[in-house]
N, C-alpha and C positions, 0 to 999 in steps of 0.2 A: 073521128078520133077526138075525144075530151084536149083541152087545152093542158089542162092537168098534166094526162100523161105525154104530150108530147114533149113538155118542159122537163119532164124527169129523164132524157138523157143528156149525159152530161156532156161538156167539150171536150174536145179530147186533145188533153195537155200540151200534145207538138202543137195543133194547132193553137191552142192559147196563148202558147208559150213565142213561136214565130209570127201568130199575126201582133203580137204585142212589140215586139224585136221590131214591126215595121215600122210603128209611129216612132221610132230614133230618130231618125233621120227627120222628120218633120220638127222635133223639137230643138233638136241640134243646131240648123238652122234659125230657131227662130231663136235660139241664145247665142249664135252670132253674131245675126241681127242686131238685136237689143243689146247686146256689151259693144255691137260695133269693132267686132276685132277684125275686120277685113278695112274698114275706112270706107267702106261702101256696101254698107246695108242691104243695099239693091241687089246688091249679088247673092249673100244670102238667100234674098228671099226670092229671087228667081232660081236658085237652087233647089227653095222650096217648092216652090211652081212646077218646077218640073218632075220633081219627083210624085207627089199631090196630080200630076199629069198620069206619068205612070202608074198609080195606085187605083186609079180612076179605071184605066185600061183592065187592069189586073182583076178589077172587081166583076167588069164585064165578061174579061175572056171565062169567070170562073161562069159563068149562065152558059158558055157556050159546052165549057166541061160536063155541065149537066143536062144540056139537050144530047150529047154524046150518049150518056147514060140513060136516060130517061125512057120510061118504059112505053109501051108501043100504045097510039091512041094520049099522046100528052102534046100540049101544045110547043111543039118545038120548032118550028117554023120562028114562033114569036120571040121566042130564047135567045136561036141565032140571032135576029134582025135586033133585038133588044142588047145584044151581047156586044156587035158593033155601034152602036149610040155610043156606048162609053169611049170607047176607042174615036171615033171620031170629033165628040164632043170636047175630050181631052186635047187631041189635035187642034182646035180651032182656038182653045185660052191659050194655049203655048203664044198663040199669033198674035193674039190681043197683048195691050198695053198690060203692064204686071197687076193693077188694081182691077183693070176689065176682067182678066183671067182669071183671078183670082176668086172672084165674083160667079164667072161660069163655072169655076170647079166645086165652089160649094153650090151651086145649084145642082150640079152633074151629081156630087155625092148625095144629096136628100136626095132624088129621083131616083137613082137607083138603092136607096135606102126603099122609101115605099114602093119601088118594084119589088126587092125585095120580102115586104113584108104580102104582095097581093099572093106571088108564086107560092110563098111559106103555108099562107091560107088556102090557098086553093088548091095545092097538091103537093101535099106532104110528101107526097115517095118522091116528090124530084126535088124539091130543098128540101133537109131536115130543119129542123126546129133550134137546134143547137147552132146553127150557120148563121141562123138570123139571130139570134143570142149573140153569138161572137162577131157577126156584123154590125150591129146595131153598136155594141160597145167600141168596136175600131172606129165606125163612121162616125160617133159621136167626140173620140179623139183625135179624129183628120177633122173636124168643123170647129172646133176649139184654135186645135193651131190655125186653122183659116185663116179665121177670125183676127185673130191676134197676128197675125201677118199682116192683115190690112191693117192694123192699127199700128205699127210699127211703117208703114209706106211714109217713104218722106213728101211733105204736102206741099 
């Protein structure tokens, strides 16, 4: 299937619309952070951490929704076992110090960014094309606030 027409369908507005509704709360945090309106920063952005924990999770369990689907002869075995990484990976920053975690989670999000983009390549009926369009834009928005969370950690 041409690149062309895979990128011509388009996203489809709920989700646009809700997965954009989810980076709130990452930025929310991080403008409490930075105005300081709690007196302790750290809370904040351990708020952020854990959500950025959850997101993490959420991005996985959605591989597992599509090895559910995925039509017979596709590798889902790798899905599920891929689908738990995130979930555990997410798990193990929560335990870490907030700049250790914080660290792991943006690692956690690029990797499953380019897991994302090998399944989108190599079998369009079980990611569409539009997923990793509307991933790649979220994920790009959770590594932003990351980012800027760590920079915001009091040193």
């Amino acid at each position: 299937m041409p690149f062309a027409h895979r990128s011509a369908t388009p996203i489809p507005p709920s989700a646009l619309w809700f997965g954009a509704a989810g980076l709130i709360p990452f930025y929310a945090c991080l403008l409490v952070a930075a105005l300081d309106l709690t007196h302790h920063p750290l809370i904040a952005l351990n708020a952020l951490s854990i959500y950025a924990a959850l997101i993490l999770t959420f991005t996985g369990a959605i591989w597992w929704g599509l090895a559910v689907l995925a039509p017979a002869g596709k590798p889902v075995g790798r899905l599920y076992g891929l689908s738990t990484v995130a979930a555990l990976l997410a798990w193990v920053a929560l335990l870490l110090p907030t700049s250790k975690g914080l660290a792991l989670l943006m690692a956690g999000f690029m990797a499953q960014s380019l897991a994302d983009y090998g399944l989108s390549f190599r079998h369009p009926d079980v990611f569409p094309h539009w997923l990793l369009r509307l991933r790649r834009g979220l994920t790009i928005g959770v590594l932003i606030a990351l980012v800027l969370a760590s920079a915001l950690l009091p040193r």
